[in-house]
C-alpha positions as CSV (number, residue, x, y, z in Angstrom):
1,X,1.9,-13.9,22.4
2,X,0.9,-14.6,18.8
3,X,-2.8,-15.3,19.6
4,X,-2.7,-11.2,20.9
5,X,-2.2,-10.8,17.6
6,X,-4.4,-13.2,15.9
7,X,-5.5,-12.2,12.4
8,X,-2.4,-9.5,11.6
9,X,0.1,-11.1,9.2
10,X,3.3,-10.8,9.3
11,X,5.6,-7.8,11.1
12,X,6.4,-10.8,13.5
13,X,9.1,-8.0,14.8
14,X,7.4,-5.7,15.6
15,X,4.8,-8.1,17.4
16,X,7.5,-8.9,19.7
17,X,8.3,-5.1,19.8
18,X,4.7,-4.2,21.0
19,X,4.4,-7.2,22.9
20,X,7.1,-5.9,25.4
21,X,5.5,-2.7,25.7
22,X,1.9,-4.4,26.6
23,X,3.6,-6.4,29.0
24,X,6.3,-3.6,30.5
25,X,4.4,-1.5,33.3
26,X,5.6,1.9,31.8
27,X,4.1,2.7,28.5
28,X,5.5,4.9,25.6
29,X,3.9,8.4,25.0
30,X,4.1,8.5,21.4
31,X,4.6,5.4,18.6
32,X,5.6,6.3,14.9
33,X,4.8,3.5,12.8
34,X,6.8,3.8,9.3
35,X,6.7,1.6,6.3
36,X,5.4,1.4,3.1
37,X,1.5,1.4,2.1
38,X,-0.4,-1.8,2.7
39,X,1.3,-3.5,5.3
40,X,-0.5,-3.4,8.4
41,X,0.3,-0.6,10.3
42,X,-3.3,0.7,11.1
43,X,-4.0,-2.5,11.9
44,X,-1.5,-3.4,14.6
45,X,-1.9,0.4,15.6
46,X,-6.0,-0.4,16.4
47,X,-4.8,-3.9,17.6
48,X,-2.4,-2.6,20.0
49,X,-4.5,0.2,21.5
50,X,-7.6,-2.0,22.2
51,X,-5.3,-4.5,23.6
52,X,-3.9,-2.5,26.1
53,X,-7.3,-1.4,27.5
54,X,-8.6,-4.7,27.9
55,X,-6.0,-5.4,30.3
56,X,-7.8,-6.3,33.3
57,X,-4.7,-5.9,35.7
58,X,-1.5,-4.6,34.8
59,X,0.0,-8.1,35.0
60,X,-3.2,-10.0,33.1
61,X,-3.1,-10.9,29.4
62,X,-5.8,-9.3,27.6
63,X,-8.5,-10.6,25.7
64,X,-10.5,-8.4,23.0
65,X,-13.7,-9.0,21.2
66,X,-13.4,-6.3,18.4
67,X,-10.8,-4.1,17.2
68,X,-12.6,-0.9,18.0
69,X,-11.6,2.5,16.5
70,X,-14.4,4.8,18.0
71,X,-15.5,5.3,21.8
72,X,-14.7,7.6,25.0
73,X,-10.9,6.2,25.3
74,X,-10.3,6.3,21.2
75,X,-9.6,8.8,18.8
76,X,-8.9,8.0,15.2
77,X,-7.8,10.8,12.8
78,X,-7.8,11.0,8.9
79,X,-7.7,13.0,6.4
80,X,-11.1,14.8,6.0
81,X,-12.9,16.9,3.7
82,X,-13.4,20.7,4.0
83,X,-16.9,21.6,4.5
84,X,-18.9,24.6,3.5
85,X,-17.6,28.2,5.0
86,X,-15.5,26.0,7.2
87,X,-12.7,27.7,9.6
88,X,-9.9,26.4,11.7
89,X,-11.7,27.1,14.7
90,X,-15.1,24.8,13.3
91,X,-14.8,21.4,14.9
92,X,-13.5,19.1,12.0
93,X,-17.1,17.7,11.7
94,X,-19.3,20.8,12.3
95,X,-19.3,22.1,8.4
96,X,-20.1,18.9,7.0
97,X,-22.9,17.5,5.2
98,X,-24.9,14.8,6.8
99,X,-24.2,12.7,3.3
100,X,-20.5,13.6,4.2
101,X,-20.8,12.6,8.0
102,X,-22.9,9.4,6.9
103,X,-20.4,8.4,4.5
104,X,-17.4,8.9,7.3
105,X,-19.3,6.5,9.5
106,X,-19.6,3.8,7.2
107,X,-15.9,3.8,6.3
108,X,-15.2,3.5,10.2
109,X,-17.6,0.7,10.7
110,X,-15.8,-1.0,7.1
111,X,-12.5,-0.3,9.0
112,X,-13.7,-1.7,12.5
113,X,-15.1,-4.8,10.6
114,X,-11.7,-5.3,8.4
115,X,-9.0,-3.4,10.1
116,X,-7.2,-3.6,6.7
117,X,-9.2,-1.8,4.6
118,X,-8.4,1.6,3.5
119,X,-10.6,4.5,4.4
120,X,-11.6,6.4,1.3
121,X,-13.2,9.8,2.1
122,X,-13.6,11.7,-1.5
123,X,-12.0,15.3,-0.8
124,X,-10.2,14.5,2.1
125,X,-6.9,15.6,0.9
126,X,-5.2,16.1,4.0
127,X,-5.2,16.1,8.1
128,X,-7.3,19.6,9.5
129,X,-5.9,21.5,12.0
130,X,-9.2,21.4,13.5
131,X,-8.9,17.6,13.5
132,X,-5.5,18.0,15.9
133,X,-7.2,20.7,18.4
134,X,-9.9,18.9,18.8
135,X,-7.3,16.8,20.8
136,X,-7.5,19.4,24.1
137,X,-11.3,18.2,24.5
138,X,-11.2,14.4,23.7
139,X,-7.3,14.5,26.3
140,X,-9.9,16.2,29.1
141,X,-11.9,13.1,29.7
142,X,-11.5,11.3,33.0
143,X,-10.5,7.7,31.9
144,X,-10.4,4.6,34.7
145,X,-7.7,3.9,36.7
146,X,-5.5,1.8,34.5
147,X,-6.8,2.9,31.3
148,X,-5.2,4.7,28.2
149,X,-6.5,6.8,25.7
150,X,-5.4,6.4,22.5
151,X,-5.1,8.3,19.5
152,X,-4.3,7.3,15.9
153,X,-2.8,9.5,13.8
154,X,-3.5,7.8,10.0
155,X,-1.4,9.0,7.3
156,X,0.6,11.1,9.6
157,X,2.4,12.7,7.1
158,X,-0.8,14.6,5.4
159,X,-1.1,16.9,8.0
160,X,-1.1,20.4,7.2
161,X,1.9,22.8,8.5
162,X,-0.7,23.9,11.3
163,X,-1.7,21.1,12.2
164,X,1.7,19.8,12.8
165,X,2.7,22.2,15.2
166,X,-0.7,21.5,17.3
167,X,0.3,18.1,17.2
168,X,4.0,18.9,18.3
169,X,2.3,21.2,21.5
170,X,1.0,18.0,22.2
171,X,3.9,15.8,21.9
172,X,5.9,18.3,24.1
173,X,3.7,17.9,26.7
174,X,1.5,14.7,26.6
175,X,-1.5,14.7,28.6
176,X,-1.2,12.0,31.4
177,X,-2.7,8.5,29.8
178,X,-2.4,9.4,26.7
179,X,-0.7,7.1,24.1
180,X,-0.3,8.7,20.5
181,X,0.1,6.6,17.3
182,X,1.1,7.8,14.1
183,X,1.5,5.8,10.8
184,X,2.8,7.4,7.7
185,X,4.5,5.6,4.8
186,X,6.4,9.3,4.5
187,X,8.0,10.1,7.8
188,X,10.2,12.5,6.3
189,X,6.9,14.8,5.4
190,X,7.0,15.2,9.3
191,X,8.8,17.7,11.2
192,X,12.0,16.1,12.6
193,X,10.8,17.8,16.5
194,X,8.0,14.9,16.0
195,X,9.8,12.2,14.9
196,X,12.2,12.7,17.6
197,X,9.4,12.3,20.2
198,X,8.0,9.4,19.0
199,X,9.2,5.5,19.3
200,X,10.1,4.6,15.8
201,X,8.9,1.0,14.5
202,X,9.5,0.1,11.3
203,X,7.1,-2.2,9.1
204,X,8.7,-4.5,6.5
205,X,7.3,-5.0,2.9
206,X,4.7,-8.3,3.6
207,X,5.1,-12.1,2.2
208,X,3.8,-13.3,-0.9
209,X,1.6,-15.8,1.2
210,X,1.0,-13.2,3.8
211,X,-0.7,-10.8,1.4
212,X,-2.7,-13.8,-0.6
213,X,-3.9,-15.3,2.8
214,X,-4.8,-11.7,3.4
215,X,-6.6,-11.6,0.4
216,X,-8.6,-14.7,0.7
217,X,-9.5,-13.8,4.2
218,X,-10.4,-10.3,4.7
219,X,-11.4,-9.8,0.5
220,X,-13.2,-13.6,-0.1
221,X,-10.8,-13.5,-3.0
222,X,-10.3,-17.0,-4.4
223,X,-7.2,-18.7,-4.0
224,X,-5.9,-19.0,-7.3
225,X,-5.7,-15.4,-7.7
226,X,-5.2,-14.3,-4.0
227,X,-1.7,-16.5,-5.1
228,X,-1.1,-14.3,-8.3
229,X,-1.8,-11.2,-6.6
230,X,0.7,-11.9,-4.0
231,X,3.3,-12.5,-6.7
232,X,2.6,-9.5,-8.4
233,X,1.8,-7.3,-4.7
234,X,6.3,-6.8,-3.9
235,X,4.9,-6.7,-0.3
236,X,2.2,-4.2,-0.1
237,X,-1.5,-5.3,0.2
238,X,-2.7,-1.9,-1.3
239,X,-0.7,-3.0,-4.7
240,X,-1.9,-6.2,-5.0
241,X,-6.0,-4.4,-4.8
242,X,-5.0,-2.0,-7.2
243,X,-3.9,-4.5,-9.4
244,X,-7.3,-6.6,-9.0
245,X,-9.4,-3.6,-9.8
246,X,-7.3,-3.2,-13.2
247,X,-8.5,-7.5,-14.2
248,X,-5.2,-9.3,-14.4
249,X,-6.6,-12.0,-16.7
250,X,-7.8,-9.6,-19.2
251,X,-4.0,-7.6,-18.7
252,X,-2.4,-10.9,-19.3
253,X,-4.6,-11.1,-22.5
254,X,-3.1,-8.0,-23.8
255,X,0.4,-8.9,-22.9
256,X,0.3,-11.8,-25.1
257,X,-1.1,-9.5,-28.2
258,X,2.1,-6.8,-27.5
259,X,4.7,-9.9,-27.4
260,X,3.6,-10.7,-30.8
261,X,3.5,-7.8,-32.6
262,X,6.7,-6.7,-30.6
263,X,8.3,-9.2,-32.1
264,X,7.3,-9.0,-35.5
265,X,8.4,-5.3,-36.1
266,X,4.3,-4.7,-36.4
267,X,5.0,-1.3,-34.0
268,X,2.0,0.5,-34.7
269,X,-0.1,-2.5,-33.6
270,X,2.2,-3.0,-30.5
271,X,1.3,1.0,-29.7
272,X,-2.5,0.4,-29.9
273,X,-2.3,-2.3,-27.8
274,X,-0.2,-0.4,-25.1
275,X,-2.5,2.6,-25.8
276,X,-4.5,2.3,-22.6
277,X,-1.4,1.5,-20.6
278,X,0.4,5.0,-21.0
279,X,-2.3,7.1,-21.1
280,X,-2.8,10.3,-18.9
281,X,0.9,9.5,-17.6
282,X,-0.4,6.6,-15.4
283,X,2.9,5.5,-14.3
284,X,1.6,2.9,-11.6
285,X,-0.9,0.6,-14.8
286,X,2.3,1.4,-17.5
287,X,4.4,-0.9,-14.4
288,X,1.8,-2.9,-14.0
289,X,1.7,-3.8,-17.2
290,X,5.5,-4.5,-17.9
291,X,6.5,-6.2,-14.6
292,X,3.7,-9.1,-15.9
293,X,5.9,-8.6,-19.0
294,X,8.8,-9.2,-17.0
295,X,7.2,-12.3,-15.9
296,X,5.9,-13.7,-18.7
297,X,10.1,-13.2,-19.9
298,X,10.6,-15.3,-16.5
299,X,8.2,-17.8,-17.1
300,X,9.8,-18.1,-21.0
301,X,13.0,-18.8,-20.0
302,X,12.1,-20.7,-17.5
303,X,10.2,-22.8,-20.2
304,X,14.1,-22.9,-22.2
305,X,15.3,-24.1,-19.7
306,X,13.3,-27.2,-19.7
307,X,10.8,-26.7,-16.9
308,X,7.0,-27.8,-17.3
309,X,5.3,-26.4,-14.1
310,X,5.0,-23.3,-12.1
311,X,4.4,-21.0,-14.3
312,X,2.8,-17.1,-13.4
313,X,1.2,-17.6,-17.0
314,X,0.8,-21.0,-16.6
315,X,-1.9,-21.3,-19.0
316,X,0.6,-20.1,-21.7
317,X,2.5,-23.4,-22.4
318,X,1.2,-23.2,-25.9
319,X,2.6,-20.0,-26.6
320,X,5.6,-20.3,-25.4
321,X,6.0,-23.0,-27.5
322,X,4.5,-21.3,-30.5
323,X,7.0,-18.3,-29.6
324,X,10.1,-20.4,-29.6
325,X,9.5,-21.7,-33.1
326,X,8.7,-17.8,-34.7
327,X,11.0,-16.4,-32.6
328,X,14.0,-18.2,-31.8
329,X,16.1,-14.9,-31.2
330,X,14.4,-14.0,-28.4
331,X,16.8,-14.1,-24.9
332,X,14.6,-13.3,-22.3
333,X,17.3,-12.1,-19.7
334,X,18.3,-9.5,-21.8
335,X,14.3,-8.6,-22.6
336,X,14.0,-8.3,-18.6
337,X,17.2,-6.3,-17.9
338,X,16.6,-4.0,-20.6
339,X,12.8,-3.3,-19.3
340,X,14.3,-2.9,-15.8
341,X,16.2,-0.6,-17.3
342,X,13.9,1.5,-18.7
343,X,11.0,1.1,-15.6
344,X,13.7,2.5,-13.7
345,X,14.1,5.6,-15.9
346,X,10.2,6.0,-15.5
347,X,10.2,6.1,-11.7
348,X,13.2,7.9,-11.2
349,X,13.8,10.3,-13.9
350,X,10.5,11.5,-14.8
351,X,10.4,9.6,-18.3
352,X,7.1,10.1,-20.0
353,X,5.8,6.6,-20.0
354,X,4.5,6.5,-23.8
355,X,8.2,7.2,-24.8
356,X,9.1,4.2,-22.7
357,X,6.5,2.4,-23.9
358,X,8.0,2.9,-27.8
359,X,11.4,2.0,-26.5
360,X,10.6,-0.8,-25.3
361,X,8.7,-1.2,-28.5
362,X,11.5,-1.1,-30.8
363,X,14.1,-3.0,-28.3
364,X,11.7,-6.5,-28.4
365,X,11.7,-5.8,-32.1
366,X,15.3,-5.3,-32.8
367,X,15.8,-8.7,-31.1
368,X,14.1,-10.1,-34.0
369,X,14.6,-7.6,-37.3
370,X,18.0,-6.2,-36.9
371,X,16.7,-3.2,-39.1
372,X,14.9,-1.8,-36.0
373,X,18.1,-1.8,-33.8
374,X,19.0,1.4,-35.6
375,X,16.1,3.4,-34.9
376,X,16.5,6.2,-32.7
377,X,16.4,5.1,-29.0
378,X,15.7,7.9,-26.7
379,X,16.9,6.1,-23.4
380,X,20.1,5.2,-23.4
């Protein structure tokens, strides 16, 4: 079984899940695959479809050369831009500019040559009607005996109130050989009538080691940091890219800089250097930013604790050291609860993330200068 899926990491339950189905005569009429961003679930969705059509006999194992998402038996839908005087009753690509059309057939080739990557379409805000009617056409087409089409629903959950009742006229009545697959990290933007005719599987967060090996094979990312990326990922290969585009080793520069100042009740200087961390409200770089502060606090009391090796900043031996002398207040399970604390409050309560930012400001200092403990906090 796990050569069928040779190349997909991880979700090793719901490769048995699909396995059953490739192997079962009778085939589901509609898959929901639900789970957070960056765990595979395009590609197993691609994986499974082109898998089932190269079944040479219903009781052969098949064999693919390419994960296709394009052809007479496939249909793969996305969010796509609106083009020029465009109406529901255009075909989804009929308003488009050839710049727009050329750019759409790149990001499927990218997407055929690294079924993990993540189509970016600029303007493509959500899933056109058009997109779902133009399902009657592609459903008409004779298909061999034997053979399924398929089509893939990406980011199910962006489709329009329209287009979600096509879709459902669909779903009520699936054409014969017709297999539908939608992913969406938000089933609950979906009507519950479509849920409820769909098979649910569910896609857990991903390994450390599953997203670096990930990493190193489908990005040619180095080793080193496909590891620290993994750390840093909490499952989801679309985290640990964002956090490469925002240079980690330059971030863990900075972190160093805030520590110090933190500590020393220099808050001003602690604000500039957080400056570019809370700006425009960017609550994904201001977490970013203070889970590696949470790990540098790991590392540190790790450090206390007597240990020499395995460090996230292990480069940082020095420092810690050099930190332990200027600052011997410092208890670094408090520093992490409290920032947990207050991350929380960003995520969940709507807390500007400057004023975080300043909190957490004043609580590193008040470890230190007792003075600062009295300033006004304003999350409690």
């Amino acid at each position: 079984m796990l050569e069928l899926f040779d190349g997909i990491y991880g979700q090793e339950p719901v490769k048995e899940i699909l396995y059953r189905f490739l192997i079962h005569k009778s085939k589901p009429q509609a898959l929901l695959f639900t789970g957070a961003s960056g765990v595979g679930k395009e590609f197993m969705a691609i994986r499974f479809a082109n898998l089932i059509n190269s079944m040479k006999t219903p009781d052969s194992l098949p064999a693919i050369a390419k994960d296709s998402i394009q052809g007479d038996r496939f249909m793969f839908i996305c969010p796509l831009p609106v083009g020029k005087n465009e109406t529901s009753a255009d075909d989804p690509y009929e308003k488009l500019s050839n710049s727009e059309i050329e750019l759409i057939q790149e990001q499927f080739r990218i997407k055929e040559e690294n079924p993990y990557h993540k189509i970016k379409i600029p303007k493509a805000n959500d899933i056109k009607i058009s997109s779902i009617r133009a399902l009657n056409k592609f459903t008409s087409l004779t298909v061999g005996p034997d053979l399924y089409r398929f089509v893939i629903v990406s980011q199910a959950h962006l489709m329009n109130e329209p287009a979600q009742n096509s879709l459902l006229k669909n779903l009520e009545e699936p054409p014969e050989g017709t297999i539908f697959i939608l992913t969406t990290s938000e089933p609950e933007m979906l009507r519950e009538t479509i849920r409820s005719r769909c098979w649910h599987v569910e896609f857990r967060p991903l390994s450390e080691k599953n997203v670096s090996d990930i990493l190193s094979k489908y990005y040619s990312i180095e080793e080193e940091e496909a590891r620290l990326l993994g750390k840093l990922s909490e499952g989801s290969l679309k985290k640990a890219l964002f956090i490469r585009d925002k240079n980690i080793s330059e971030t863990r520069s900075e972190i160093i800089k805030f520590l110090r100042y933190s500590l020393a009740g220099k808050i001003r200087v602690a604000q500039s250097v957080l400056k570019d961390y809370t700006a425009d409200g960017d609550n994904d770089l201001f977490r970013l930013f203070f889970t590696l502060v949470i790990h540098w606090f790991s590392d540190y009391k790790r450090f206390l604790a007597g240990f020499t090796d395995g460090f996230f900043f292990e480069s940082n031996i020095d420092v810690f050291e050099k930190f332990s002398v200027n600052f011997p207040g410092i208890e670094p399970i408090k520093a992490i609860s409290s920032i947990e604390r207050i991350l929380y409050y960003v995520e969940n309560n709507n807390v500007n993330p400057g004023i975080a930012g300043y909190n957490i400001i004043f609580l590193l200092a008040s470890v230190i200068k007792e003075e600062f403990a009295k300033q006004k906090i304003y999350i409690n």
